[in-house]
N, C-alpha and C positions, 0 to 999 in steps of 0.2 A: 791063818787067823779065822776065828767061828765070826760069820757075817748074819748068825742067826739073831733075830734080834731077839730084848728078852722080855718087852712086858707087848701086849696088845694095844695099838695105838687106832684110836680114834680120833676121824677126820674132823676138823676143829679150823675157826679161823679166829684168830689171836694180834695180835702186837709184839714186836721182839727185836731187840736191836741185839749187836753185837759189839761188845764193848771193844775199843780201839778200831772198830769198823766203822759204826755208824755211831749217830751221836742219840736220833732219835727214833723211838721204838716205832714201825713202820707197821701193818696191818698184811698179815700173810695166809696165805692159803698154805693147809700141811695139814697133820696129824697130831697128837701128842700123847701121853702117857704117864705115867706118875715115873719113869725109866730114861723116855727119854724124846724126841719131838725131832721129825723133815716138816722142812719148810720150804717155799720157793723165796729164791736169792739171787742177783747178779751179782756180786761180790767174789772175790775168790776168797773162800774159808780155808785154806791151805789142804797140808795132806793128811790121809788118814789121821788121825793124831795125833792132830792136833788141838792145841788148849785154847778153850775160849769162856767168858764166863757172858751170859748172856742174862739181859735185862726183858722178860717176859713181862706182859700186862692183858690182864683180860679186855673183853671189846669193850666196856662198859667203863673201862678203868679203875673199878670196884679193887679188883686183885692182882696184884704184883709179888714178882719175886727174882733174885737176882739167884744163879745157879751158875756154877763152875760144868761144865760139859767138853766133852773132847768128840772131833768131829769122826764118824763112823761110816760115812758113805757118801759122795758127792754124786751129783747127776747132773750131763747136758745133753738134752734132744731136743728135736725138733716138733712139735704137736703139728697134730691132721693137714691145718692151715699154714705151715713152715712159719708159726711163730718160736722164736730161740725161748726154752724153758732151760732153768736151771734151779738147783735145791740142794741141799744138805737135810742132812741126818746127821744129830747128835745124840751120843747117851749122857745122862745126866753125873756129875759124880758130885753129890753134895756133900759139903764136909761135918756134918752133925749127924745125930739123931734131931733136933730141931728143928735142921736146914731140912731134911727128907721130910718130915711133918707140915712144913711151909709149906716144900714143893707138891703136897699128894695136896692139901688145903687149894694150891690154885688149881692144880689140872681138875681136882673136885668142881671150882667153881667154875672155869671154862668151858668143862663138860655138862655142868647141871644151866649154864645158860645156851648152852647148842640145844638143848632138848628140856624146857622147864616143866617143874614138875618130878622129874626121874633125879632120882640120887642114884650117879653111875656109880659103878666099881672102881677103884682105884687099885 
């Protein structure tokens, strides 16, 4: 399986629960991309491959979006200090043309409030 990922993800801190995981969208450290978003997580998000549809919210609560994603890479290590990290990576798989337009409109606005001012690339 190609593990290359496929859009350029920029580092971002956000809100994201995991439906049937969690109930409420929680504030994460990660990445994201109009493609697809890692985040840190202690939850087990199962294997490769798994389906989740996840409930995204910018830090401001301005912008939301609900997206189907299937999980592409989990991580656990240890950082410098032996505090336990763990995180997933998801690619997005939105089922429109509308739903993709949603989804590029929030990672638009998550990204344009990391850095105000700049209209990123999506």
């Amino acid at each position: 399986m190609d593990q290359a990922r496929r859009g350029a993800r920029v580092a971002a801190r956000f809100r994201v629960a995991i439906e049937g995981i969690e109930d409420t969208p929680a504030l994460r450290k990660g990445d994201i991309s109009a493609t697809g978003a890692y985040f840190e997580i202690d939850h087990d998000v199962g294997e490769v491959g798994t389906i989740h549809a996840l409930r995204l919210v910018s830090l401001d609560g301005a912008a939301s979006v609900r997206v189907i994603a299937h999980v592409v890479r989990t991580v656990r290590m240890s950082d410098v200090a032996g505090r336990r990290v763990s995180g997933a990576a998801f690619e997005f798989m939105p089922e429109s043309d509308a739903a993709s337009e949603r989804l590029h409109d929030f990672v638009r606005c998550v990204l344009a409030y990391r850095r105000p001012g700049d209209e990123p690339p999506v």
